[in-house]
C-alpha positions as CSV (number, residue, x, y, z in Angstrom):
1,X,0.0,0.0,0.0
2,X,1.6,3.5,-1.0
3,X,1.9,6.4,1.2
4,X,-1.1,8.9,2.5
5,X,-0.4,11.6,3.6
6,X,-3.7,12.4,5.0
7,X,-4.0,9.1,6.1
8,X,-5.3,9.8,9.7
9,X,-7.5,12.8,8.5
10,X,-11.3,12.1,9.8
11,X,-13.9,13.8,7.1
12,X,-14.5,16.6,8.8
13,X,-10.8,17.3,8.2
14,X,-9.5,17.0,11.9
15,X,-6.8,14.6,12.7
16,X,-4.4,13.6,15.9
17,X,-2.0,11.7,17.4
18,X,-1.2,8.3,16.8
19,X,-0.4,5.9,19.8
20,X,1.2,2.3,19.0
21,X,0.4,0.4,22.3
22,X,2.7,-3.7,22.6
23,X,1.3,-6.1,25.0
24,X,2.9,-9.1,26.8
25,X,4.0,-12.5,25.6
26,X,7.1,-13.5,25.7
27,X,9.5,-14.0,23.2
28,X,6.0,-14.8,21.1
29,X,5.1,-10.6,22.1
30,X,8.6,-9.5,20.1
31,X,8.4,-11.4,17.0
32,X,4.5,-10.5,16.7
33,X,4.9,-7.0,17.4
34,X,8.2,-6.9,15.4
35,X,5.6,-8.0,12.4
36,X,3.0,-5.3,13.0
37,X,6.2,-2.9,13.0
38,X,7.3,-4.3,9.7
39,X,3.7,-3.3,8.2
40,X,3.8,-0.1,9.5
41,X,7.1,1.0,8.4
42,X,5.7,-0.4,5.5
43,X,3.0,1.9,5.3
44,X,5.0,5.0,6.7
45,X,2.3,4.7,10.0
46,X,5.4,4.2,12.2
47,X,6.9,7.4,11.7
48,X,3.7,9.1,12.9
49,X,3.4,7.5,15.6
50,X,4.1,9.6,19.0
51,X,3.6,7.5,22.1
52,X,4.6,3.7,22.4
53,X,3.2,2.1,25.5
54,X,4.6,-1.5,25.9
55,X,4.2,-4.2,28.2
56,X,6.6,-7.0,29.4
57,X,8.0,-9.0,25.8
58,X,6.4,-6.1,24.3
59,X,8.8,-3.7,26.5
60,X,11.8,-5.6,24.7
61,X,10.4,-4.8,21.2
62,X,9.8,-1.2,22.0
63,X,13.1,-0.8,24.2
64,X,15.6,-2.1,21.0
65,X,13.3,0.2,18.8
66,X,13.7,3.5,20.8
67,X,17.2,2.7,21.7
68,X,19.0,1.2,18.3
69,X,20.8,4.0,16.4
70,X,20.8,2.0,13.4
71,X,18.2,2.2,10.8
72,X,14.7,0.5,10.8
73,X,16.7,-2.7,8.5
74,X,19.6,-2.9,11.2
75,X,16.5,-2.7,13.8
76,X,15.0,-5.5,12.1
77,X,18.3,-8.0,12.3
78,X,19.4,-7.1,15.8
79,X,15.7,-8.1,16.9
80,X,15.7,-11.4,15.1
81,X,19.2,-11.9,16.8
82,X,18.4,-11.2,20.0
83,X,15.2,-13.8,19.2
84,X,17.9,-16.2,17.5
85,X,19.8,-16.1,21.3
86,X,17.2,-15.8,23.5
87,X,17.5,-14.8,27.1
88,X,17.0,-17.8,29.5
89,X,20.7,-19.5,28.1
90,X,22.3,-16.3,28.4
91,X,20.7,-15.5,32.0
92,X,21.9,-19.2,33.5
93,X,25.5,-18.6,31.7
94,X,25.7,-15.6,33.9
95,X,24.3,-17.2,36.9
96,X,26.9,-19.7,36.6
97,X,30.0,-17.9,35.6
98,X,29.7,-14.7,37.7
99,X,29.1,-13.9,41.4
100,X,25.9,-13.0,40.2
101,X,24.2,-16.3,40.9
102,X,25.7,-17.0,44.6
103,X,24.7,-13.6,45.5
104,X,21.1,-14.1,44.4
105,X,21.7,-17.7,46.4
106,X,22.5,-16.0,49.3
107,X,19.9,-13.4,49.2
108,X,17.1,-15.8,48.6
109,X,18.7,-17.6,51.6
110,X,18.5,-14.8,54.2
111,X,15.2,-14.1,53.1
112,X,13.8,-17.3,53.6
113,X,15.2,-17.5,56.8
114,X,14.3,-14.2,58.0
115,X,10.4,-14.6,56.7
116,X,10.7,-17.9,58.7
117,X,11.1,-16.3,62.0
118,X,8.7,-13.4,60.8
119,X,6.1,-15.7,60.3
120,X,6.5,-17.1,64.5
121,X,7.2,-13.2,65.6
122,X,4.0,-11.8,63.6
123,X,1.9,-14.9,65.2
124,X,2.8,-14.7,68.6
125,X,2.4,-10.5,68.4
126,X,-1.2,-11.6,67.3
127,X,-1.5,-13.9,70.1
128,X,-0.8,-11.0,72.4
129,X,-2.6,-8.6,71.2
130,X,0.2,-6.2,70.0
131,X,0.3,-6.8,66.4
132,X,-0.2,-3.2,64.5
133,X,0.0,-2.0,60.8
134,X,3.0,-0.3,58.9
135,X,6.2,-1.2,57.1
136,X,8.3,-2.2,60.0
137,X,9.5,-5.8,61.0
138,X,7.9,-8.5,61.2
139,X,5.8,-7.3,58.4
140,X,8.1,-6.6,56.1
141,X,11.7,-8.0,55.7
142,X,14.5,-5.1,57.2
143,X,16.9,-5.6,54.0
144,X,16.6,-5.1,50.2
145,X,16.3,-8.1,47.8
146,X,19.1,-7.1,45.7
147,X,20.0,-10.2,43.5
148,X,17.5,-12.6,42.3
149,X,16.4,-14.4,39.3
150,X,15.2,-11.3,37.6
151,X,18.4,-8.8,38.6
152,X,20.5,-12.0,36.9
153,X,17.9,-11.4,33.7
154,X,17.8,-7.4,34.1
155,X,21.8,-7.7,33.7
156,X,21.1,-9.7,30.6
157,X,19.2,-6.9,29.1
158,X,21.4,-4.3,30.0
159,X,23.9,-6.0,27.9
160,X,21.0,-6.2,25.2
161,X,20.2,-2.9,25.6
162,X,24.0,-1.5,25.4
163,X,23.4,-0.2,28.9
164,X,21.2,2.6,27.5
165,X,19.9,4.9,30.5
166,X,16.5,6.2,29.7
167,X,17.4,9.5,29.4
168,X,19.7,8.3,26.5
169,X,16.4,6.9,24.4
170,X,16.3,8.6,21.0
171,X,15.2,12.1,20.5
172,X,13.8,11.0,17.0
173,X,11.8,7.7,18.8
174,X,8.1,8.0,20.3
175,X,7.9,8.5,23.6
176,X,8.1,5.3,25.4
177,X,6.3,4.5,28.4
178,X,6.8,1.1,30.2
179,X,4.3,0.0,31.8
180,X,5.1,-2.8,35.6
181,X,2.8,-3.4,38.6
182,X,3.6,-1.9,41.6
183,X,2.2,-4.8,44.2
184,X,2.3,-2.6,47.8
185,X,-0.5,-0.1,46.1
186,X,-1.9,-2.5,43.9
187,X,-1.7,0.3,40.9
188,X,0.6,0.7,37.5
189,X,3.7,2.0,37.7
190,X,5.5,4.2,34.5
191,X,9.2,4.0,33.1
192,X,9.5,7.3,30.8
193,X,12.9,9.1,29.9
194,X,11.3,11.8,32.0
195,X,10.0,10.1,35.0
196,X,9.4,7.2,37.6
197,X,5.8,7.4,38.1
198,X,2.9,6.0,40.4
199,X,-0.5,7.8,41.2
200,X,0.0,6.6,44.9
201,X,3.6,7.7,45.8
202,X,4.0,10.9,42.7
203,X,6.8,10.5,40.5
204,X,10.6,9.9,40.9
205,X,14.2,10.7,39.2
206,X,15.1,8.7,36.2
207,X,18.8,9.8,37.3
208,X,20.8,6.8,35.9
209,X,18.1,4.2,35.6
210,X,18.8,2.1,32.8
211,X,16.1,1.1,29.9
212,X,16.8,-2.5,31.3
213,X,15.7,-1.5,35.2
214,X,12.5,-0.7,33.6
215,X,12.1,-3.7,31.2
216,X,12.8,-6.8,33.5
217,X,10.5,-5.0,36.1
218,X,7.9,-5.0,33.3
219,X,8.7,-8.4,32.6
220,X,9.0,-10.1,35.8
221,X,6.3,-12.4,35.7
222,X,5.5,-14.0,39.2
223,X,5.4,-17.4,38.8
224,X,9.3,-17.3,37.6
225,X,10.8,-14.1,38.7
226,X,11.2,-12.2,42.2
227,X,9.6,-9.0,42.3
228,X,12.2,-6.6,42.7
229,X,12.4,-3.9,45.6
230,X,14.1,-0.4,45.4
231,X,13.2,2.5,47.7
232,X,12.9,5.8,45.8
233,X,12.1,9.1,47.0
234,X,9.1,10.4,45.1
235,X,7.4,14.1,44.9
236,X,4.0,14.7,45.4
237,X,1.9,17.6,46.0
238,X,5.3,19.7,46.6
239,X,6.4,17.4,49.4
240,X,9.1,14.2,49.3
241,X,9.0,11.0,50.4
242,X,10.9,7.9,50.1
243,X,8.9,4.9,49.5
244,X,9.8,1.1,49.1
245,X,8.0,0.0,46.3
246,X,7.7,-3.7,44.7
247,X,7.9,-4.1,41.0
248,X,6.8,-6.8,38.9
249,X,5.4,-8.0,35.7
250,X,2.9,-4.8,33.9
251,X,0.6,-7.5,32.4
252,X,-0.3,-8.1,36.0
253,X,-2.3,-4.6,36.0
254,X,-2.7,-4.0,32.1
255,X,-0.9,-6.8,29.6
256,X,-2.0,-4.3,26.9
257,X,-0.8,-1.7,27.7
258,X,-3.6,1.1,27.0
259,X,-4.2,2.4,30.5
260,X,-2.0,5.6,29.6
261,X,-3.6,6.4,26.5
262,X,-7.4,6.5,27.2
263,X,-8.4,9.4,26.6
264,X,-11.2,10.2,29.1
265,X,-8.0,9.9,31.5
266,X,-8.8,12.8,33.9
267,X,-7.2,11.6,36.8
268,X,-5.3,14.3,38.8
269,X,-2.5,12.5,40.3
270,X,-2.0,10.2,36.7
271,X,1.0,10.6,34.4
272,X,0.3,13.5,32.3
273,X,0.3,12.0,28.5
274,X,-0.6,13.4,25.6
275,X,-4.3,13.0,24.2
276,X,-4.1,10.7,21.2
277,X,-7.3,10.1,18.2
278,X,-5.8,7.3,17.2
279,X,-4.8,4.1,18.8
280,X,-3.4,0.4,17.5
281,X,-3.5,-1.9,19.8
282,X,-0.8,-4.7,19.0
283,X,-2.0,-8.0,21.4
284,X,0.0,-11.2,21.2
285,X,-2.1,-13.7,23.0
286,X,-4.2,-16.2,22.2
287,X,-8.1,-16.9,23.1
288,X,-8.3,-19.7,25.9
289,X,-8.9,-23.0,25.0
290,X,-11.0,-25.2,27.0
291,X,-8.7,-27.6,29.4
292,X,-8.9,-30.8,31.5
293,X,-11.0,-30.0,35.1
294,X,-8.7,-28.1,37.3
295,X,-9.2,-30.8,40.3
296,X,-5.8,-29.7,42.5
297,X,-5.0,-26.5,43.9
298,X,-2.3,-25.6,41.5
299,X,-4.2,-26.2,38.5
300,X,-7.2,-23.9,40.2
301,X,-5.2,-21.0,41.1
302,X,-3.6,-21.2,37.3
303,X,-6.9,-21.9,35.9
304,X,-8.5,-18.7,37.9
305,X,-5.6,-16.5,37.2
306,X,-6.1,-16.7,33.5
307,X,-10.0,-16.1,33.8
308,X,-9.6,-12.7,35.7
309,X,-6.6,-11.9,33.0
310,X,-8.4,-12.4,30.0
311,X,-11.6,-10.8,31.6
312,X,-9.4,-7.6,32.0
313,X,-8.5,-8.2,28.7
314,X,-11.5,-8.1,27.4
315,X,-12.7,-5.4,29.0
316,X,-10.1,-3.2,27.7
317,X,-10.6,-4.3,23.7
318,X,-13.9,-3.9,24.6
319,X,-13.4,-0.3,26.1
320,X,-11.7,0.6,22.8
321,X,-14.9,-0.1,20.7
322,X,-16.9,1.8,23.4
323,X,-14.7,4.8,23.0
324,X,-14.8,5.1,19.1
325,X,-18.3,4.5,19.0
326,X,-19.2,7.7,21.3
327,X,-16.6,10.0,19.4
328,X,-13.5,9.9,22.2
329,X,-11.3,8.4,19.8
330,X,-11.0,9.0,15.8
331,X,-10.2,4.9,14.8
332,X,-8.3,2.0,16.4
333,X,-6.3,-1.2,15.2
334,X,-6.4,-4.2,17.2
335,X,-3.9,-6.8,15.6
336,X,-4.3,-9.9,17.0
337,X,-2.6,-13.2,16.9
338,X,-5.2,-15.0,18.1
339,X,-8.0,-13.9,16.0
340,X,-9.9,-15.9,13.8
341,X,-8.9,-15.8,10.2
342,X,-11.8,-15.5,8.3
343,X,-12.6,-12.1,10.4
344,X,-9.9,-10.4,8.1
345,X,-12.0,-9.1,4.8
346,X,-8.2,-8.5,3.3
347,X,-6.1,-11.8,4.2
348,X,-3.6,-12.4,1.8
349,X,-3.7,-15.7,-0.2
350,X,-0.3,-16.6,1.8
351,X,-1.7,-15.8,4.9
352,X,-0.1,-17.8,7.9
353,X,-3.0,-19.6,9.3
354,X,-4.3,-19.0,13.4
355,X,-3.2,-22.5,13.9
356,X,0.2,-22.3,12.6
357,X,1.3,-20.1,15.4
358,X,-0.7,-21.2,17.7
359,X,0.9,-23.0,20.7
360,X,4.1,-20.9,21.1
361,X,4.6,-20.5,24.8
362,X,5.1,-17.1,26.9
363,X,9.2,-17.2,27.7
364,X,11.8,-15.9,26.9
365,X,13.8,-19.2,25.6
366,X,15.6,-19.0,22.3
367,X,13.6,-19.1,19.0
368,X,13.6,-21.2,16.1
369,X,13.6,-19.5,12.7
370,X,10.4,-21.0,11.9
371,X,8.5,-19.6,14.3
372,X,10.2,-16.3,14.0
373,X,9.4,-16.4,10.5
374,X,5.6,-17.5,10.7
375,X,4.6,-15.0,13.7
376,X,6.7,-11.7,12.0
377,X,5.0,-12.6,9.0
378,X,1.8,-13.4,10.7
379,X,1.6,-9.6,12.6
380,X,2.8,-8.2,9.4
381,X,-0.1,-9.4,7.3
382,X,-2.6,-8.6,10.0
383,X,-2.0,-5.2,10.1
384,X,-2.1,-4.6,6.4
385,X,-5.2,-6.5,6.5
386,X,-6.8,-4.5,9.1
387,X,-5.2,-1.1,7.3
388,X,-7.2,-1.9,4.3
389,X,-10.3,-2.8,5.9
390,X,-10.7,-0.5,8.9
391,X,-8.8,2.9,7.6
């Protein structure tokens, strides 16, 4: 499809800003979204759009995009390289070979220990009658968690990443927010190149946080990785106040990514983002098959877990159509891998079928050409499907 230049123009003339938002997934997330990037380029869409929000695998994507001072092409192979390696081989090299793994040993240790004796200390308070509230011991271990799983993988991207600070993303790139889960407020917590930012605590210095600090904490997914704890002194409402705050995996809170963009966001202690007409929606999952009776306890918190996930899921793609339809937002794109083929009016005769990349799981383990292949080329046909159809 050729360039137009007044492709985002509404009849009436009007037109806006364009927000590109990357979910979660996994290794699966970066060669999907790395698809729908293709397509845009393609289209000359990318270069319009302002704001990337991104989410966990989707983080990875949008981090090598705003950081790599090569050209779109050289974008393109360093991506299918870093899919090539993957992270999980690198990450147990490095537990292996460097102090890094014995100090995450030792760590995990002393905590398990020290959350041992918590556990007695906070009972026999409650036996007694002087158990009270508040961030002090036994409620809440007296040291940082400052090597784990995840500080082993965060050193991995950092390596990835060059050791790009955020401040050091490119002036010529969208703004790029990253989007984690705070767990003490139960709330979403923003990287930018500008700020730290959660509506409970206010916002914080990005003073030399790297782009990896805020990637693995957007990518730390519970089941595998430690959350990871920093204390950061944070402004609000002209005063300062340090606060210790637990990061993990943004899919937790919004694995699309779209919170920051709505545009009936009027929220005064939010992020201030720009209002954008425009949205695509880039989301790398798959619709949820039915499985054997969850009969054990495992099997019913995973089973549970991925009901409330895709219901907030849902809610949001469904939030999307709601805000279109009452005039808030200009047009949307919702590429997904998981949709069903014969809902695209424009699939291409070599379309790469639902089922063919269906199955690949959510990690970060090396990749197979094949499958890199098949989902690129999957997100990239998708969105020119949807292009032609939809705008």
């Amino acid at each position: 499809m050729e360039r137009n230049e007044t492709f985002l123009v509404t009849a009436d003339g009007s037109s806006g800003k364009l927000a590109l938002a990357l979910s979660g997934g996994g290794s699966r997330a970066m060669a999907f979204h790395l698809g729908c990037l293709r397509a845009l380029h393609d289209l000359k869409l990318l270069e319009q759009v302002s704001t990337i929000t991104a989410v966990s695998g989707g983080s990875v994507l949008a981090g090598l995009y705003c950081s790599h001072s090569g050209s779109f092409d050289s974008f393109e192979t360093k991506v299918q390289e870093v899919l090539r390696r993957g992270f999980v081989r690198p990450a147990v090299i490095r537990a292996v070979t460097s102090t890094d793994g014995l100090k995450a040993i030792g760590y995990a240790t002393a905590l398990m220990i020290e959350r041992a004796v918590a556990i007695i200390a906070r009972l026999a308070l409650k036996l007694l009658k002087r158990d009270r509230q508040g961030e002090h011991w036994p409620n809440s271990a007296p040291f940082l968690r400052k090597a784990s799983r995840t500080t082993i993988l965060r050193n991995v991207f950092s390596e990835t990443f060059n050791h790009c600070k955020l401040q050091e993303l490119r002036e010529d790139r969208p703004m790029l927010i990253v989007v984690a889960c705070e767990l003490r407020s139960k709330a979403a917590f923003y990287f930018t190149k500008e700020r730290l930012h959660c509506w409970r605590y206010g916002s914080a210095s990005v003073d030399g946080v790297e782009l990896a600090d805020a990637v693995v904490a957007s990518a730390a997914y519970p089941a595998a990785l430690p959350a990871l704890e920093q204390v950061l002194v944070f402004s609000k409402n002209g005063k300062e106040v340090a606060h210790r705050i637990t990061l993990t995996d943004g899919g937790v809170y919004d694995n699309l990514g779209l919170a920051p963009l709505w545009p009936d966001r009027d929220f005064s202690d939010s992020m201030p983002v720009e209002q954008h007409d425009w949205i695509i929606a880039c989301r790398a999952g798959y619709g949820l098959d039915v499985t054997e009776p969850p009969s054990v306890w495992i099997s019913r918190m995973h089973a549970a877990f991925e009901s409330v996930f895709a219901r907030a899921q849902n809610h949001a793609t469904k939030r999307l159509f709601d805000l279109k339809e009452s005039g808030k937002l200009k047009g949307f794109l919702l590429p997904y891998l998981g949709q069903k083929d014969s809902s695209l009016k424009f699939a291409p005769p070599n379309l790469v079928k639902r089922e063919v990349t269906a199955g690949y799981a959510t990690n970060f383990n090396a990749m197979e050409t094949e499958w890199i292949d098949r989902l690129v080329k999957r997100g990239e046909q998708i969105v020119h499907a949807q292009v032609k159809e939809h705008w």
